[in-house]
C-alpha positions as a printed NumPy array, in Angstrom:
array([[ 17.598,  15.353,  -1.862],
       [ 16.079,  18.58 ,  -3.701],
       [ 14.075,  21.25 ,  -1.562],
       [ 10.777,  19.58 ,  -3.405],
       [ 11.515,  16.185,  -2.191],
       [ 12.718,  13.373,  -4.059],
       [ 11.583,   9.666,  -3.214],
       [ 12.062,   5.955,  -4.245],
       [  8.828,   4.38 ,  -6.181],
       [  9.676,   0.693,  -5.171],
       [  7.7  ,  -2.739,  -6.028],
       [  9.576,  -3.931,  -3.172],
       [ 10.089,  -7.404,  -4.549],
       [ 13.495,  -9.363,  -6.077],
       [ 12.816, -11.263,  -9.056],
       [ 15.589, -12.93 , -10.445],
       [ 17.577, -11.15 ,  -8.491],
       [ 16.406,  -7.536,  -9.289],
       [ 14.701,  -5.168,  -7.237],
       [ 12.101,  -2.979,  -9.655],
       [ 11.822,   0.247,  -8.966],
       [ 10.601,   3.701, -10.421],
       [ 11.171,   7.055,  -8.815],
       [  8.918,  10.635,  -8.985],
       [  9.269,  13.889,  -7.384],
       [  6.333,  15.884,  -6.007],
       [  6.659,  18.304,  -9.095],
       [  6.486,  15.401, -11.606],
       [  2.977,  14.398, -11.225],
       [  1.789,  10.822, -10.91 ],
       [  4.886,   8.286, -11.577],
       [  5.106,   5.166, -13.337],
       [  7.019,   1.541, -13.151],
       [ 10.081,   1.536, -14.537],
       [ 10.078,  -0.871, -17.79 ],
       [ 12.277,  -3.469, -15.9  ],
       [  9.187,  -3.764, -13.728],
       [  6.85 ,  -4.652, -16.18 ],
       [  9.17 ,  -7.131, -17.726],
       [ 10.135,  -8.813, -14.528],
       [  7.091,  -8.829, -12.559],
       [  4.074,  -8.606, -14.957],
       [  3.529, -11.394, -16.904],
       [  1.678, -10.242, -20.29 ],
       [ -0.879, -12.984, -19.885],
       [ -1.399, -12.188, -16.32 ],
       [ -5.016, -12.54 , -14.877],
       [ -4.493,  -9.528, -12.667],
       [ -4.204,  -5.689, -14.491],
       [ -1.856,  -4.648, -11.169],
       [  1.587,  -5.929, -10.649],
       [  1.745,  -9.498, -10.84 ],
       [  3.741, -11.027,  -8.108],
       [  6.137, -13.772,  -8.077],
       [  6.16 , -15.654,  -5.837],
       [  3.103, -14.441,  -3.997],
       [  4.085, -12.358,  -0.743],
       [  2.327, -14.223,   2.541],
       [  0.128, -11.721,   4.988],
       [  2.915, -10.438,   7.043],
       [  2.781, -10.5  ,  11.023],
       [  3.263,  -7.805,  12.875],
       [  2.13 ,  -5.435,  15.668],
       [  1.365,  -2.074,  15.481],
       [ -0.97 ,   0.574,  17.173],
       [ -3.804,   2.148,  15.843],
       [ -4.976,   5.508,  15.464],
       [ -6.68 ,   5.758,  18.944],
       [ -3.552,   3.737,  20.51 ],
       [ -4.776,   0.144,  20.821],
       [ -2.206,  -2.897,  19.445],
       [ -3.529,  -3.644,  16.016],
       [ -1.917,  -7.128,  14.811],
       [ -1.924,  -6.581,  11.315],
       [ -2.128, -10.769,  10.479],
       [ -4.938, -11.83 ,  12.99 ],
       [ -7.129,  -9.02 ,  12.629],
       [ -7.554,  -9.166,   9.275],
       [ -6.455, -12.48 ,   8.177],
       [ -8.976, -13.6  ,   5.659],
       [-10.038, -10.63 ,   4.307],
       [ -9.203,  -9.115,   1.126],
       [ -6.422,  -6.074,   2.579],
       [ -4.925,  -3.215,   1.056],
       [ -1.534,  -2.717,   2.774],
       [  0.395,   0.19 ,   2.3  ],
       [  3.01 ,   2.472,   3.621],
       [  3.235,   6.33 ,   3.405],
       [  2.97 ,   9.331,   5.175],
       [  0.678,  11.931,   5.9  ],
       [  2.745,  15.083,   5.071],
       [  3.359,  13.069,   1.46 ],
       [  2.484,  16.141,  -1.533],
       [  1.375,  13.637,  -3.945],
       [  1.599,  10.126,  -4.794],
       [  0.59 ,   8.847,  -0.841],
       [ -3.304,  10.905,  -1.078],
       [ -3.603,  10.303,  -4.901],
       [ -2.639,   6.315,  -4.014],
       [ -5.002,   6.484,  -1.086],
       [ -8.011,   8.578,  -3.275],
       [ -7.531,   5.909,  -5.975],
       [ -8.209,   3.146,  -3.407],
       [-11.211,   4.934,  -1.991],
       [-12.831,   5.244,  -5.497],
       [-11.959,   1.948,  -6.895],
       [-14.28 ,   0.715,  -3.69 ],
       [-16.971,   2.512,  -4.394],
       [-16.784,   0.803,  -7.541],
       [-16.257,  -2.779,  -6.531],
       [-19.265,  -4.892,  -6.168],
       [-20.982,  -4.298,  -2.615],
       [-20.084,  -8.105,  -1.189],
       [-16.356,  -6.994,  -1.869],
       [-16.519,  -3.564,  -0.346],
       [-17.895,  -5.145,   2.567],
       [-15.254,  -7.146,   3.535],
       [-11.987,  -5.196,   2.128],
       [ -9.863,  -3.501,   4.702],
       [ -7.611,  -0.806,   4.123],
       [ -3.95 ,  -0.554,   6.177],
       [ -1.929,   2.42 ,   6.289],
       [  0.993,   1.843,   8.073],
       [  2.904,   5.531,   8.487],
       [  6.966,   5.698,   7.765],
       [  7.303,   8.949,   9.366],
       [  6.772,   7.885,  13.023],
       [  7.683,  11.957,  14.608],
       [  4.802,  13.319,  13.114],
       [  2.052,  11.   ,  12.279],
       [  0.589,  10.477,  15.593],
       [ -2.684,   8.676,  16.554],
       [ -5.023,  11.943,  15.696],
       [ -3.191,  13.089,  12.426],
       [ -3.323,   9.482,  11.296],
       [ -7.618,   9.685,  12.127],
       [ -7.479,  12.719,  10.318],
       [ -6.12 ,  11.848,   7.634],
       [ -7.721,   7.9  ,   6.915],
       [-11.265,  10.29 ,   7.593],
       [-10.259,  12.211,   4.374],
       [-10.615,   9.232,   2.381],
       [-13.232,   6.405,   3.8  ],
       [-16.088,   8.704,   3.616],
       [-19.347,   6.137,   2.694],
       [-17.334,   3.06 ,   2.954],
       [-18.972,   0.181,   5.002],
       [-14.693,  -0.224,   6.368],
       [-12.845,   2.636,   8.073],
       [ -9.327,   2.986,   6.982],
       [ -6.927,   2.177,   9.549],
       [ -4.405,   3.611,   9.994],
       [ -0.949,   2.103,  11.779],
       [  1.517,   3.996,  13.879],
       [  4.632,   2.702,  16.158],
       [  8.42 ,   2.971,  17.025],
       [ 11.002,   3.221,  14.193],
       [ 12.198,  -0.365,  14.604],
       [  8.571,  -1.683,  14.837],
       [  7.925,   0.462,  11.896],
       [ 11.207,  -1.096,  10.022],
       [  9.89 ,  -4.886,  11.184],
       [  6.936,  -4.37 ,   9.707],
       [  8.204,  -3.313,   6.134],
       [ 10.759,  -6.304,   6.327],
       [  7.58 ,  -8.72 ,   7.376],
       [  5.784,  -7.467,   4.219],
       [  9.119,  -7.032,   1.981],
       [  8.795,  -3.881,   0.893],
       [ 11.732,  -1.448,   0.518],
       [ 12.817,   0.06 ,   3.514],
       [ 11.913,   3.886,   4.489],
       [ 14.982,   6.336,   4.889],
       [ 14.581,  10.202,   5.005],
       [ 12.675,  10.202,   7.51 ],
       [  9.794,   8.305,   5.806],
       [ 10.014,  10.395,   3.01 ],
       [ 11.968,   7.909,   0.515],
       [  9.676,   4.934,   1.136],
       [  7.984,   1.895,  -0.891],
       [  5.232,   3.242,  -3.012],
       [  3.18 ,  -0.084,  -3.436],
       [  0.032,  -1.149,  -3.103],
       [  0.262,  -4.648,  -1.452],
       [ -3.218,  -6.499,  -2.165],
       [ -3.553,  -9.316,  -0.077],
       [ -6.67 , -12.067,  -0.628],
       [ -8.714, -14.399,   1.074],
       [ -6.173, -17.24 ,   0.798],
       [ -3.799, -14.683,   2.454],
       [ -1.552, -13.751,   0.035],
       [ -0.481, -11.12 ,  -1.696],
       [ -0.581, -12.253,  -5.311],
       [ -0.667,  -8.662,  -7.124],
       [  0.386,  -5.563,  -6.224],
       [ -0.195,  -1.601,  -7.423],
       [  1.808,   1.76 ,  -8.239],
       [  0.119,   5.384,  -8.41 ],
       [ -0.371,   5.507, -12.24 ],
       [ -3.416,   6.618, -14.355],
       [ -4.462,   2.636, -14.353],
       [ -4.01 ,   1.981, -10.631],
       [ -7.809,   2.452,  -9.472],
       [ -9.045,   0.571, -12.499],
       [ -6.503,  -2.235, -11.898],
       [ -7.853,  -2.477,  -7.411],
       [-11.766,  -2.484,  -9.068],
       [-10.202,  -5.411, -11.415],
       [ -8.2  ,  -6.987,  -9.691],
       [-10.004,  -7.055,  -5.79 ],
       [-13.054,  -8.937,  -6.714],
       [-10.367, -11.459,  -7.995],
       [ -9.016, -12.226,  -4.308],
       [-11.988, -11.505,  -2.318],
       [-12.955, -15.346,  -2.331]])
């Protein structure tokens, strides 16, 4: 791995057998799917602008603890409600606060009923140093004027690992650093039936695609 950090973009899903996947370094500016992820995941008469899924992902159970150390279980607590589920890490350069600022625009832009009920999960992969304050800190940065507080997930290494495997994503090595780079969108029927990457479309494709899911 370079001095300027070099992680995995992942979609985090097999589809006929093939795990998509796109990778960016912190110098390279906002990355994009690969082409085999476009052609094996997004269908072009898809109704969502985001990744299409297939099959859809379920809401995954699991237990983690929150920012001010409480269990948080990710499936009852917000089972139901359109969630945005995604794992990073708060020392990330680029694509983790520009993913995170696109989901905190796209909803101020969603229609209020939406924004009301939409919760936001960030679930850290580097467990050393994103402890319960820096994980406040940071989630503060970007639900300013949401109805919703981000919140923001924290736990041992193997509870971290059990929780990417629950919502099959790709799993974080590097400490954290080389970790799954999608957005996981899941609706009211409690699945995840689209999913996003940090491009120049991703906050477009949430304001599209959320109001879809909300129920």
């Amino acid at each position: 791995m370079s001095p300027r950090r070099r992680w995995l973009v992942a979609a985090g899903l097999a589809v006929a057998g093939t795990l998509a996947l796109s990778a960016c370094t912190s110098s390279a500016g906002s990355p994009a799917p690969s082409q085999s992820a476009s052609q094996l995941i997004n269908k072009p008469d898809s109704t969502y602008d985001g990744i299409g899924l297939l099959p859809p992902q379920p809401r995954p159970h699991f237990t983690l603890t929150d920012s001010v150390g409480k269990p948080f279980d990710f499936y009852s607590q917000t089972a139901g409600k359109p969630t945005l589920l995604y794992f990073g890490y708060t020392h990330c350069p680029d694509v983790c606060p520009a993913t995170m600022g696109d989901i905190s625009v796209a909803l101020s832009q969603v229609p209020a009923a939406v924004r009301d009920k939409t919760q936001v999960v960030f679930v850290t992969t580097d467990v050393k140093r994103d402890t319960g304050p820096v994980l406040a800190k940071y989630m503060s940065q970007f639900d300013v004027g949401l109805p919703n507080k981000f919140i923001g997930l924290t736990g041992t290494q193997n509870q971290i690992d059990a929780a990417q495997v629950a919502a099959h994503v790709t799993l974080a090595e590097g400490d954290g650093e080389t970790h799954s780079a999608e957005v996981l969108l899941y609706g009211s029927d409690d699945y995840a039936n689209v999913g996003f990457l940090q491009t120049a479309d991703e906050q477009a494709a949430i304001v599209h695609d959320l109001p879809l899911v909300a129920g």
